[in-house]
N, C-alpha and C positions, 0 to 999 in steps of 0.2 A: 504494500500500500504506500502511495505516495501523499504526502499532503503540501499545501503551502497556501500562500494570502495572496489573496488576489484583490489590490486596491484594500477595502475595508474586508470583503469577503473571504470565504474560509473554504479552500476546495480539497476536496479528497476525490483518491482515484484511484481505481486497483491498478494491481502490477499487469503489465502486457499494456500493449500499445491499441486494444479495443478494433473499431468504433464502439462503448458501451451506452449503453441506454442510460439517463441522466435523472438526476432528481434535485431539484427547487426547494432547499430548506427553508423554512419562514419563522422565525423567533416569536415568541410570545412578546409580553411585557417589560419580559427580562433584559431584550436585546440580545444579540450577538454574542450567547459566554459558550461557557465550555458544556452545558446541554448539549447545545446544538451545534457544537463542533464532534460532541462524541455520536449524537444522531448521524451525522455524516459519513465518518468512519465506519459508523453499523454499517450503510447503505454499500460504501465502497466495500467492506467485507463479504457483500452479495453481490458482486460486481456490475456495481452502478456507477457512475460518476456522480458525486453528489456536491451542490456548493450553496454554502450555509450564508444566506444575503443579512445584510445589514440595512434594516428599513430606516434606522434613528441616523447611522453614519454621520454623526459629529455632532447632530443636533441636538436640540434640548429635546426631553423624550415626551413629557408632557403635551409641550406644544406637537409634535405630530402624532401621540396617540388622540388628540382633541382633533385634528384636522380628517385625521383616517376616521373618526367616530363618527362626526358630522357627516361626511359625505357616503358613509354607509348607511344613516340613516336618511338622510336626502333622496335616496338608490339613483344613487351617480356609480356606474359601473366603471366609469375609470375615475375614481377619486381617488385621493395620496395614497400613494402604496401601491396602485396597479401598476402604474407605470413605468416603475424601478421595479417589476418583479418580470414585466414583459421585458424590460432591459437585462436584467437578471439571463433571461430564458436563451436570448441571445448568443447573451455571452458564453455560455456554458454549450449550445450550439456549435460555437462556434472554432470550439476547442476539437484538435484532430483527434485526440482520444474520444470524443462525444459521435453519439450518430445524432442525429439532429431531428428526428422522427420519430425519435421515441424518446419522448422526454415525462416526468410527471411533477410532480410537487406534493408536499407536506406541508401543512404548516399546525402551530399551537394555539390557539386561544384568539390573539390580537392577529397572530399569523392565521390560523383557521380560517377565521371568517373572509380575509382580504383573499384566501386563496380561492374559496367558494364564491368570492365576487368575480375574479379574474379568470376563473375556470366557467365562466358564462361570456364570457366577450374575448377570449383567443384559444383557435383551432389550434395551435402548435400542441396543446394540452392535451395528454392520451388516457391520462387517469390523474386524480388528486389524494391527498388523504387529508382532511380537516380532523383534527384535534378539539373540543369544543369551543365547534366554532360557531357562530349566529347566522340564517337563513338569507340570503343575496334578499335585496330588494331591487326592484320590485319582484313581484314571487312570478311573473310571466316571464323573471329571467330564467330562473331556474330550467326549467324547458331544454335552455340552450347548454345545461352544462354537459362536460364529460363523463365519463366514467366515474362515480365517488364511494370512496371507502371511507366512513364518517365512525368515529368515537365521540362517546358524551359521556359524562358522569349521571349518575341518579340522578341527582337532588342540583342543580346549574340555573343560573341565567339562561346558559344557553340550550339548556338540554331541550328542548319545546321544538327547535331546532328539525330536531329528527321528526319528528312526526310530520312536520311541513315538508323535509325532502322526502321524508318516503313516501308520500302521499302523490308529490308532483312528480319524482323523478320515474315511480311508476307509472304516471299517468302519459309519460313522455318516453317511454318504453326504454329507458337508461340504465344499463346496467348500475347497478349500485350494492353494496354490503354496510348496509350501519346497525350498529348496535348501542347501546344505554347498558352503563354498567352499575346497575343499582347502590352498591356499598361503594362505588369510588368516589371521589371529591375533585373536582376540579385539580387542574396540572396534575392528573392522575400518574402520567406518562413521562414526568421529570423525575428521574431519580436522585437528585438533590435536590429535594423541594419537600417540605416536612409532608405535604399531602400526598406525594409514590403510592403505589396500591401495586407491587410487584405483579400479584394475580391476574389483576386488572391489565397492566403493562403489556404483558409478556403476551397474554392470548390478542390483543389490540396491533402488537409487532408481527406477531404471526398471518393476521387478515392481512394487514398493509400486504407482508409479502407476498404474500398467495396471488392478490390482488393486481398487484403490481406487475406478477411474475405472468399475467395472463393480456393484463392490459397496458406494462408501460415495454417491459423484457419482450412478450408475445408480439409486438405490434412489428407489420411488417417492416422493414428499411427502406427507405429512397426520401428523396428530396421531402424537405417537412414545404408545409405553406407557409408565407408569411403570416408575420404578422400583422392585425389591423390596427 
């Protein structure tokens, strides 16, 4: 496994020279630490290329979780945060170890939700995983997403969540797998975070890959579409 920093970002990459299928890390609230630098490494240990973006990248973190809040509840589908995550998508495209066609994305919470906005307004997207994350607005986007592999805790803000995608994204004949994991608590899936729910974790890791391994690994290779 290779790793190294790319501008703010944190890339990991198996050994061999690929093209590998890629994945879009997306930090929670925390920012950019070492969670989600060790999420990445998981990914490259299943040989993905994976790079762990920096939404806050120097800024005060306040002022753009207020900005990304706002415009997800406004349902502006490219509000702060899509834009630097399609940028993001790019980049990691764009890397000769990358195939550019099979790409997905993760994200946690603050990351969740922005990934479940951006996973409605660009095709490059083969599959997601939201982490509890809150439902795209407006809900006639939903429609448009990709493939999603959704975890939520019991007892959340955002848990409510699932019931609205599974609702829509069946209606929309979308492959999907989400589950609600009754006893866990929010950032279930951090394991330094006093809330970890290992049980929880671990079977949530397992869907991602299965998932992944069908819809971001399985998807054919050739030239990806642009972005809009």
């Amino acid at each position: 496994m290779r790793t190294e920093t790319l501008g703010s970002a944190f890339l990991a990459l198996p050994d061999g020279t690929g093209p590998f299928p890629g994945i879009v890390v997306v930090h929670e609230a925390f920012g950019l630490n070492d969670n989600i630098r060790d999420v990445c490494r998981r990914f490259a240990a299943e040989e993905y290329a994976a790079l762990g973006v920096d939404l806050f990248e120097g800024r005060n973190r306040a002022v753009c979780m207020a900005r990304m809040f706002v415009g997800a509840m406004a349902g502006n589908l490219d509000h702060y945060g899509v834009p630097a995550l399609k940028a993001a998508l790019g980049r990691l495209a764009g890397l000769p170890e990358v195939d550019a066609a099979r790409i997905g994305a993760i994200g946690f919470c603050l990351g969740g939700s922005i990934v479940l906005t951006w996973g409605c307004s660009d095709v490059r997207l083969t599959a997601i995983a939201p982490f509890y994350g809150a439902a795209p607005k407006p809900r006639e986007a939903i429609r448009r997403l990709c493939p999603v592999v959704g975890s939520w805790p019991g007892k959340d803000f955002t848990t409510k969540a699932a019931g609205i995608l599974e609702a829509d994204l069946t209606a929309a004949g979308i492959p999907h797998d989400l589950k609600v994991y009754p006893g866990a608590k929010h950032s279930f899936f951090n394991d330094q975070w006093r809330a970890y729910d290992a049980v929880a974790a671990e079977d949530a890791w397992r869907r991602v890959l299965a998932f992944f391994a069908e819809h971001v690994k399985g998807s054919p290779a050739g030239p990806a579409e642009p972005g809009p």
